[in-house]
N, C-alpha and C positions, 0 to 999 in steps of 0.2 A: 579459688581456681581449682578444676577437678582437670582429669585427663581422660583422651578417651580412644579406642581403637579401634579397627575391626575392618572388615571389608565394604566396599563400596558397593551396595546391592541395585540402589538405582540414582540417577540424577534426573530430580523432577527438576530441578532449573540452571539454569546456566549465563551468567551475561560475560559471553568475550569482551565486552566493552570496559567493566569494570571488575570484571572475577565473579563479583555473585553471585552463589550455589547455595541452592537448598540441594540434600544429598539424603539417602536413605542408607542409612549403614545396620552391618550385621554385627554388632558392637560386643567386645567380649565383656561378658556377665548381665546380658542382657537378651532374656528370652524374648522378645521381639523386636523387628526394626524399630532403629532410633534415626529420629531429623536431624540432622546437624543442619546449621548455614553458618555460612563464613567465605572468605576469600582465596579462587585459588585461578591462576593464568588457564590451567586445563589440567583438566580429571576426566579420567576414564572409568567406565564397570568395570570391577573387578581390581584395582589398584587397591595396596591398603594404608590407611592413613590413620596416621596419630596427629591429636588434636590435642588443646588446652582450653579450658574456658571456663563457664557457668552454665547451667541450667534456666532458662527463663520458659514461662507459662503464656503464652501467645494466646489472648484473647479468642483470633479465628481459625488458629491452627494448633492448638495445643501445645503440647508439653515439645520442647526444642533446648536441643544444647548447639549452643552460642559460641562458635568459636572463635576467641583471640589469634592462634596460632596454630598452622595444620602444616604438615609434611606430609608427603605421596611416595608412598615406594611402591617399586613393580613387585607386581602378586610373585607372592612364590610359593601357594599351596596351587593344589591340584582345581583346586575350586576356582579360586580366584584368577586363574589361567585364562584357565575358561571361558569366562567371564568378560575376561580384559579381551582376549581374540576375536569371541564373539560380539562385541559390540559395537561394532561394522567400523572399528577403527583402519582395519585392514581390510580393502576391496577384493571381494571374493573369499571374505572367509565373514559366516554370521554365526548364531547359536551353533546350528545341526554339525559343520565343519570343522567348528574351534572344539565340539565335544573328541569328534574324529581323531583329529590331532592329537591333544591331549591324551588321548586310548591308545594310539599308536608311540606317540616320543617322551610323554610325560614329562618331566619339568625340565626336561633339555631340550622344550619344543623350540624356546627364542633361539637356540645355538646353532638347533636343524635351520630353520630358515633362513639365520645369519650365512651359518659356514657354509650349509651343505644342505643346499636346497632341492638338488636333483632327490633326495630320498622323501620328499614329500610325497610322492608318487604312492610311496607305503602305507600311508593313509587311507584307511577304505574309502571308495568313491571320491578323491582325491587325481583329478587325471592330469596327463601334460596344459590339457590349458589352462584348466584352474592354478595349478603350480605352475606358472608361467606367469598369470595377473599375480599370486597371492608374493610372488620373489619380485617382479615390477614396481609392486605397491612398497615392498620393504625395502626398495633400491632408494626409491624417491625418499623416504620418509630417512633414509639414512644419510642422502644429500643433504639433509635439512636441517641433520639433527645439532650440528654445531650451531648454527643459527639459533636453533630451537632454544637451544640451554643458552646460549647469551641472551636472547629476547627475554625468555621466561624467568629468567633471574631478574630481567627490566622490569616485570609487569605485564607484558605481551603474552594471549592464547594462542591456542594453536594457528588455528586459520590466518589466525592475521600475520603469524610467525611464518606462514606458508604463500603468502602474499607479498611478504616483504622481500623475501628469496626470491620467487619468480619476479617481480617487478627489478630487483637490484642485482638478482645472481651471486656470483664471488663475491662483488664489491657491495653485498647489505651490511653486512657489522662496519666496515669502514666509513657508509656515507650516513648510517645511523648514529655513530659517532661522532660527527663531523656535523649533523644538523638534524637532531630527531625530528622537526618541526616537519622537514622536508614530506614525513608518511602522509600529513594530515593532508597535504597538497595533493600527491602523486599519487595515492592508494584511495581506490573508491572502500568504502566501512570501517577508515582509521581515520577517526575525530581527533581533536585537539587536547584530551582530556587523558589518552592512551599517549601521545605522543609527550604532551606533557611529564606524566609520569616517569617516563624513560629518561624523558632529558634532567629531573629532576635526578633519578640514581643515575645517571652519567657525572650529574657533580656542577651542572651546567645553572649557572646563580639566575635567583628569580628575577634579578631586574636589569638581565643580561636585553640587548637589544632586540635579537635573535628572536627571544619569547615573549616580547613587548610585541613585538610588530605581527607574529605567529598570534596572539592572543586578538589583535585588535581584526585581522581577518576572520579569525572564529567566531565572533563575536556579532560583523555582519552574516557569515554564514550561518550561525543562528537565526539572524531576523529575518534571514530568506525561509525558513522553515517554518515562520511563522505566518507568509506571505507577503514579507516587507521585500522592495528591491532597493531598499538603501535605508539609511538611519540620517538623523538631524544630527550632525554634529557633535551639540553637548551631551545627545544621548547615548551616541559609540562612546566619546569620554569617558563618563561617569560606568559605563555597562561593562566595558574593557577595563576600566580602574577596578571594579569591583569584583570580574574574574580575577583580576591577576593579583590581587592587592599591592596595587603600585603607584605611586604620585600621580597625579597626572600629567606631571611636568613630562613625564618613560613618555606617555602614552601620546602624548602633543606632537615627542620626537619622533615615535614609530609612526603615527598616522603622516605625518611630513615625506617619512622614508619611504613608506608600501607607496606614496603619491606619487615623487619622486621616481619609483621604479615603476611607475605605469600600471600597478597594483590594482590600485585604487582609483577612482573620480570621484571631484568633487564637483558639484554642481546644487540647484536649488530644489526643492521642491517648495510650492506654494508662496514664494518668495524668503524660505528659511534658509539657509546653508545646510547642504545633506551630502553624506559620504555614499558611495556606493564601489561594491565590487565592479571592475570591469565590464566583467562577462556580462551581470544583471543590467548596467547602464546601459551595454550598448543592444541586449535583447527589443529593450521598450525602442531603443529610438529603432532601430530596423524596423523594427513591429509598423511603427507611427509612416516608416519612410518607405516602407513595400506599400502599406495602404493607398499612401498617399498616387503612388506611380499607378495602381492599378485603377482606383479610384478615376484619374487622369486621362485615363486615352477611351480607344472607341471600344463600343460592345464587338466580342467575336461572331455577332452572329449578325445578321440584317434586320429594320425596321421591320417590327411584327405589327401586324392590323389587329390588336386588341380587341376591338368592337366583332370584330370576327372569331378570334380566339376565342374568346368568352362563351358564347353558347357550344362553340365545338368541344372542348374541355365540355361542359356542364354534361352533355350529352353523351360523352365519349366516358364522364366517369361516373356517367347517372348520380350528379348531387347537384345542390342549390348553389350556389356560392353565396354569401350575404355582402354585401352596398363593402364593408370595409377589407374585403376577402379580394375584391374586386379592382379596389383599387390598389389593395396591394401588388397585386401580378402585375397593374400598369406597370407599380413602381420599382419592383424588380425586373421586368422585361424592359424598361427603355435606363438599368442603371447597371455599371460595372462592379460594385462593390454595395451589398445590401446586408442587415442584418434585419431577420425576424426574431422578437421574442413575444413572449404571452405563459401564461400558466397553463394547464391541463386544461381539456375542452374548449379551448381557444381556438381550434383548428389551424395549427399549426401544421400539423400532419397534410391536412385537406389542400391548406394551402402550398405546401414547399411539393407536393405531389404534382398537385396542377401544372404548375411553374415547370416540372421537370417533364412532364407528360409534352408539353406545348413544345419545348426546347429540345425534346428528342426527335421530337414529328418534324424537325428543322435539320435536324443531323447534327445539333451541337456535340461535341463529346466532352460528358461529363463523367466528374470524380465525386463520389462519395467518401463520406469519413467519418469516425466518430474516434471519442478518445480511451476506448473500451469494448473489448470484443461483443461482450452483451449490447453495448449499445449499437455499436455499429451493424449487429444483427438484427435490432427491431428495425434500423434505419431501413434496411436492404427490404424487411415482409411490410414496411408502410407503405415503400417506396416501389417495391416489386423491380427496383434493379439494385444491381450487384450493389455493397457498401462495405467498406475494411476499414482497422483499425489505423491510426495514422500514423503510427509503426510501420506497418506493412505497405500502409498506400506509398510512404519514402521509403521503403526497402533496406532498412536499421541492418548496418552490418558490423557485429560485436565486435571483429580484429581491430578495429579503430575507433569504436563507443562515437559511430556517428552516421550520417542516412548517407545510402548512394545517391540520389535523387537529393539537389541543390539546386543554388543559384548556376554553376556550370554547366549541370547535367539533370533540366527542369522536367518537369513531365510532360506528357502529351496531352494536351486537353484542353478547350476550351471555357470550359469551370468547374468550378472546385466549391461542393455544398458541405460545410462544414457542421458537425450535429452535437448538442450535449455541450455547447461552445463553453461555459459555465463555466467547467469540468478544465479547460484548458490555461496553463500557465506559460509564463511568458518566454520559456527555454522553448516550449513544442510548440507554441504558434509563431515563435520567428523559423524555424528549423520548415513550419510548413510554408508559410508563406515564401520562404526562399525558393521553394520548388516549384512554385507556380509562375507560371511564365508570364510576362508582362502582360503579355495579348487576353490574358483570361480575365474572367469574371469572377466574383467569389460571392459566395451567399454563409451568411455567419447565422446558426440557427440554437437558440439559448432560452432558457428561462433564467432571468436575473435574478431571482430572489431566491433562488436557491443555494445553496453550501456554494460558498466559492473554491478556483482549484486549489490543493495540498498544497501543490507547489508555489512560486512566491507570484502576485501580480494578481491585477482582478482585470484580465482582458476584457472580459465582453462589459463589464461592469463602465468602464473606463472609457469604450467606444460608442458607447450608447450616451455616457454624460456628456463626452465630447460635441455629438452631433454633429459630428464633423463629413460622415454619412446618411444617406437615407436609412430613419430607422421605423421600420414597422414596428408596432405596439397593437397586441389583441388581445382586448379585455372583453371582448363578450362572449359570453357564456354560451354555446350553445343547445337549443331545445333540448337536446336529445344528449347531451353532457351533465345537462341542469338537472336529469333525474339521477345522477348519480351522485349518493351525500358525500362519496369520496372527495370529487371533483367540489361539490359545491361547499361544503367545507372544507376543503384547503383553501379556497377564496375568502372563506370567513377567515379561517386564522394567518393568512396573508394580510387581511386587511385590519388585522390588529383583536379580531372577534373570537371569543369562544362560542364555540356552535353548539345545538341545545343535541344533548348527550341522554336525550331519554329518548327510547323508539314511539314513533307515532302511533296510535291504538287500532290503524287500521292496517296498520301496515305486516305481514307474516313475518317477510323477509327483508332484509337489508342488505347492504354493502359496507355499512360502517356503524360498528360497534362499540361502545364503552363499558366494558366491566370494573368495577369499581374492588381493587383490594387492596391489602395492607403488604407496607417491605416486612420482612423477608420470605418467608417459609407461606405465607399466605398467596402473595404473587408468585413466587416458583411455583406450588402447588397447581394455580388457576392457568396462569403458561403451558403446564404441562400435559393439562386435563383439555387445554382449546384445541391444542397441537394434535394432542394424539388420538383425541373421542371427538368431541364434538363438532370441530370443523370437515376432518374426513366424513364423518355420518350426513352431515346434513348439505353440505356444498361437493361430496364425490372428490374432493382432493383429498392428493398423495399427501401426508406428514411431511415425509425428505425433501421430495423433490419439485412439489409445489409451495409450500408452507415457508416463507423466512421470518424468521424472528429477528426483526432488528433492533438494539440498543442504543441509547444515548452515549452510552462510553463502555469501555473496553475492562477496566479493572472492579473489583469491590464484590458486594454479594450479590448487585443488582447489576453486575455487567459481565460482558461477553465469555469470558471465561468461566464462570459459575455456571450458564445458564447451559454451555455447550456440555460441560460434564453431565449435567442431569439431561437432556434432551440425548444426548450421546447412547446412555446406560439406559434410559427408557425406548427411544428407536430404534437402536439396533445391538442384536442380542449376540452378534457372531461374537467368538471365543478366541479365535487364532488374529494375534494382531502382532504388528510390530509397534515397539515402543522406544520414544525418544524423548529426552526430557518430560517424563511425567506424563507426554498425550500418548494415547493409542490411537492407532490406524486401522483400521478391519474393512473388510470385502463389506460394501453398503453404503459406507461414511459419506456423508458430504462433503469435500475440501474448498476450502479459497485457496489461492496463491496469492503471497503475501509480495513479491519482490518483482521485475519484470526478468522473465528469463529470456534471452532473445536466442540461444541456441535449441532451448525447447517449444520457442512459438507461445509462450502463456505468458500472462502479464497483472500486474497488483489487480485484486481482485476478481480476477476470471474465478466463476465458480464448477468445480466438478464431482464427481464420484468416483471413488476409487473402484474398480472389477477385479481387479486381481491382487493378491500379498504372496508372494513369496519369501516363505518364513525363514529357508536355507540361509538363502544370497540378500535376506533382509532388503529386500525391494519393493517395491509397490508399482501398480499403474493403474490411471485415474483417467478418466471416458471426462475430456472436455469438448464440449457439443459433438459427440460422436469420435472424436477424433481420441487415439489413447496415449497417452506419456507416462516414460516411466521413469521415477525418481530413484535412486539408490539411497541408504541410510543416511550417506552424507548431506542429501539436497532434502532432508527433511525439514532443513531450518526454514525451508522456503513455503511449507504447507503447514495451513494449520485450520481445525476441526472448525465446519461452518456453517452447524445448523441456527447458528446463530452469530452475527455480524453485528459492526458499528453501524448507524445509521451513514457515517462517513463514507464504508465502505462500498453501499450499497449506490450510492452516484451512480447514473447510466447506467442502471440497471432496473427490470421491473420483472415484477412477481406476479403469481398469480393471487396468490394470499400473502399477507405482510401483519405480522404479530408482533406490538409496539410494547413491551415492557414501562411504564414510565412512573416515576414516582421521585421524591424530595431526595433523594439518597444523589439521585441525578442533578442536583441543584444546579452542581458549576456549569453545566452543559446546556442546561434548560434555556434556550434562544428559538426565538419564531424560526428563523430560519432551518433548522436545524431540524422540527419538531414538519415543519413544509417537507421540507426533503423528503423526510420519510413516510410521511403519508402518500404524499406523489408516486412512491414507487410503487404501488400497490395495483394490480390492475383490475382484481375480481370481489377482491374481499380485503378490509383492514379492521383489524379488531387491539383497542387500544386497550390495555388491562394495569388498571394502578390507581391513580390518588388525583382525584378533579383540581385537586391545589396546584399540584405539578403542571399539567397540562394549562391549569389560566397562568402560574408565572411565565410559564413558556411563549404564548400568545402575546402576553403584556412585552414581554422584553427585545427587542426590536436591536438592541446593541450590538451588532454585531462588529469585531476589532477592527479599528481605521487602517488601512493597511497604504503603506508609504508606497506610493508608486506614480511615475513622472509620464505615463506613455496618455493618460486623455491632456496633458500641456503638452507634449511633441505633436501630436494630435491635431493641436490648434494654432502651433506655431505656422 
């Protein structure tokens, strides 16, 4: 065991969930930055810490000392001040202001701000309002701070120590005391795992009830993360036994208890006995029993003459319509609840157009939606009327984490065309369908073989096996789709095919490409070179702002992170950035939004660019589709650098060039659908760069995980 010191220069990582910090320190007797990682609730730049541990030789990240045991004391050189102030811990003060401070009070800056905050003011460029936010910000943070250090001593980081206060006020240490389990329930980003821990240094024994019955709800709210809306019985058992390591005789009792308290249901799927959460039970059966009502009554609008329709549409949108295009609009114009699906170049578009074209020329009033801002905006230029997200279309209002627009207060409208349906889970399609009023129609429009939603449920998957509505299906290919190898190989490797990956000898130009390289350093290289040279020269696309690069996964030397650091440092060259866990931000970047913010209007995955940093006040703001938001250093957790993406992420979403990394490194991920997805999103150019092994296991493996869900039996009940 060695020891080790010094100040905390940067924090490249941070998990509030379980402490995890890699840390960049100025360590004394050590002329360059040393890595530590180790465990700490929260750490700040500029705090300085002594540590214990070993030295280990990290394979992908070099030389690191390992820390056993680290304590955090407040900086008390002139550096380390500085440091600590400016690292947007305190709103309205960043680097340029925490230097100010420090020149004006020196190391009796904490005591100005505590005791006698009116002499902020003495601070160059320091004026009443700044010194108004900067004393606001250290009021709050001093309300909090008894909580703080009882939390923090549990295992608890900041934010969630900040969470647990606002949520409980006075009475948090006392109802934390009394039942930590209680945060995983009532606090949205405190899991089971955080709670656990506390109740553990509370003294609170493991095969207490309390955390039996806490464990066994964790447990399905896992499997909802995984897409499941309930679990078989023996496997909550054994899954909850195995978190908590406890008999199962605990777990038998707790599952009886959460039942007992209306927790829980129990019911079947497939003829099995299966537990489920409340909330997920009763989403599938409203799902099942709105359909079923809408499904039931008469169309909002009058008997349309078809035979008449038909050439006016053909005429009115100058296209052909084909024999099966044809009779789809019968069967959505004489049905109240229809779903279309088909893969790309199926006319999908052509036809949910037609349908809307006909039904406007009647005066129907309809509703558009997708389940992502990108999506819902191709909806709106295919469709040429208005299309929002379905967020927005229910009017989501954060003070209650729920929509205005309900089953009491439905919307106005005749139907409701629903887009990207795939894409939707069974929390947002009961929440939508509640809002549509009996009298409507609804049209559910999907491609099923695509990624199904994050969240738990395979709606459209479920409603289509049911048949329990009219379901259009278009598998033909159209002429003028069929020249695109985009389009016509995704059909190939939907239908189990690898498609011939050498270009044809007469051909100049393409749409879809395969370059053949090696992991590591040979595929970064060739990614880098398509990105930045080749595809601009020869196709007139932007690098940034046309070009995505999508991945199979997220971590390793072949995923998301890797590839954005070199694509980052190669496009864009600005110098002035703000920095937060190890990313930079700079005037250029491309951003995702990683979380939905509903007071800022942006939502998981909306993609933008940042136009502005200000380095002072450590802020950013980020041009999403024109529109500008601006982040302060604290909601940086919420954006992160997106010149390259999960292929996950990229749902309801399309590019104009789409650049597929793919190779064996990718294995666990390598699933047809998955490998569909992402060629799908491409609209002008896809150039897949990697290893022809990857891409046939990908086509071959068709497995994608069974996901427990009851709503196509409610369906058919």
């Amino acid at each position: 065991m060695e020891t080790l010191s010094g100040l905390v220069e940067r924090i490249t990582y941070h998990s509030e969930e379980n402490g995890f910090c890699v840390l960049r320190i100025k360590a004394k007797g050590h002329k360059e930055l040393v890595t530590l990682v180790g465990n700490l609730a929260a750490i700040s730049v500029g705090e300085h810490i002594s540590a214990s541990g070993f030295w280990v030789n990290n394979r992908e990240h070099g030389l690191q000392f390992k820390a056993n045991s680290l304590d955090v004391h407040r900086p008390h050189t002139l550096e380390g001040i500085e440091k600590y102030l400016g690292s947007g811990l305190i709103k309205g003060i960043g680097p340029y202001y925490a230097k100010r401070l420090v020149e004006a009070f020196g190391d009796e800056v904490f005591t100005i701000i505590e005791d006698e905050p009116g002499r902020l003011i003495e601070a160059e460029g320091i004026g009443q309002v700044r010194a108004k936010k900067i004393t606001k910000d250290w009021i709050e943070q001093r309300k909090v701070r008894e909580i703080m250090v009882f939390l923090q001593s549990h295992g608890v980081g900041t934010s969630r120590a900040t969470k647990i206060y606002k949520t409980y006020g006075d009475q948090a240490i006392e109802i934390v005391k009394e039942n930590p389990y209680k945060l995983a329930r009532d606090i949205r980003g405190i899991g089971f795992i955080s709670a656990d821990l506390i109740a553990q240094n509370l003294g609170i024994a493991s095969d207490s009830s309390i955390r039996a019955r806490a464990g066994v709800n964790h447990t399905l709210i896992e499997a909802t993360t995984d897409g499941n809306c309930g679990l078989l019985f023996e496997t909550l058992e054994e899954s909850a036994a195995k978190l908590l390591d406890l008999d199962s005789t605990i777990i038998k009792k707790a599952i009886q208890a959460e039942l007992a308290a209306g927790d829980l249901i129990t019911d079947t799927i497939n003829n099995e006995k299966a537990i489920f959460l409340a909330a997920f039970y009763n989403y599938e059966k409203n799902i099942a029993s709105k359909i079923k009502i809408l499904n039931s009554g008469s169309k909002p609008w009058k008997d349309i003459e078809v035979v008449k329709a038909l050439p006016w549409i053909e005429e009115k949108l100058k296209i052909n319509l084909a024999d099966k295009q044809k009779e789809a609009i019968k069967t959505a114009l004489k049905n109240k609840v229809t779903v279309i699906t088909g893969g790309p170049g199926t006319g999908k578009t052509t036809l949910v157009k037609s349908i809307l074209t006909i039904l406007k020329a009647k005066e129907v009033k309809i509703k558009l939606c997708a389940p992502t801002g990108r999506a819902a905006k191709r909806l709106s230029e295919t469709t040429s009327q208005e299309a929002v997200t379905i967020h927005r279309l229910l009017d989501f209002n954060p003070s209650f984490y729920g929509f205005n627009f309900n089953e009491e207060k439905p919307l106005d409208c005749d139907l409701v065309v629903v887009d990207e349906s795939s894409m939707i889970d069974v929390s947002l399609m009961q929440s939508l369908l509640k809002a549509i009023p009996n009298r409507a129609a609804l049209i559910i429009v999907g491609d099923v073989d695509q990624l199904p939603s994050v969240g738990a449920g395979q709606v459209l998957k479920d409603i289509i096996n049911s048949d329990s509505v009219p379901i259009i299906k278009l598998t033909e290919i159209f002429r003028q789709a069929a020249k695109s190898k985009i389009i016509s190989n995704a059909h190939l490797i939907n239908q189990g095919k690898v498609p011939n990956l050498s270009l044809e000898k007469d051909s100049n130009i393409s749409d879809f490409y395969f370059i053949e390289a090696e992991p590591a350093d040979d595929l970064i290289e060739k990614v880098k070179k398509v990105v930045k040279d080749r595809i601009p020269k020869r196709f007139k696309l932007d690098p940034i702002k046309d070009i995505q690069v999508l991945c199979p996964m997220q971590r390793g030397a072949m995923g998301v992170r890797a590839f954005n650091v070199e694509l980052q440092t190669l496009l864009n060259s600005n110098t002035e950035f703000i920095e937060k866990y190890g990313q930079k931000y700079s005037v250029g970047d491309k951003v995702m939004q990683t979380s939905n913010n509903y007071d800022k209007e942006v939502y998981n995955g909306d993609i933008g660019f940042i136009s502005k940093v200000n380095i002072e006040d450590q802020e950013l703001t980020a041009l999403f589709d024109e529109r500008e938001v601006t982040y302060e250093f604290s909601d940086l957790d919420q954006l992160t650098i997106a010149y390259a993406t999960t292929i996950h992420k990229s749902q309801g979403s399309e590019f104009p060039a789409v650049v597929m990394p793919l190779c064996m490194k990718h294995y666990i991920m390598l699933k047809r659908n998955l490998i569909y997805t992402g060629i799908t999103r491409a609209k002008k150019l896809l150039v897949i760069i990697g290893q022809k092994k990857a891409l046939g296991m990908a086509v071959r493996d068709n497995t994608s995980m069974q996901r427990l869900s009851k709503l196509r039996e409610w369906l058919l009940s």
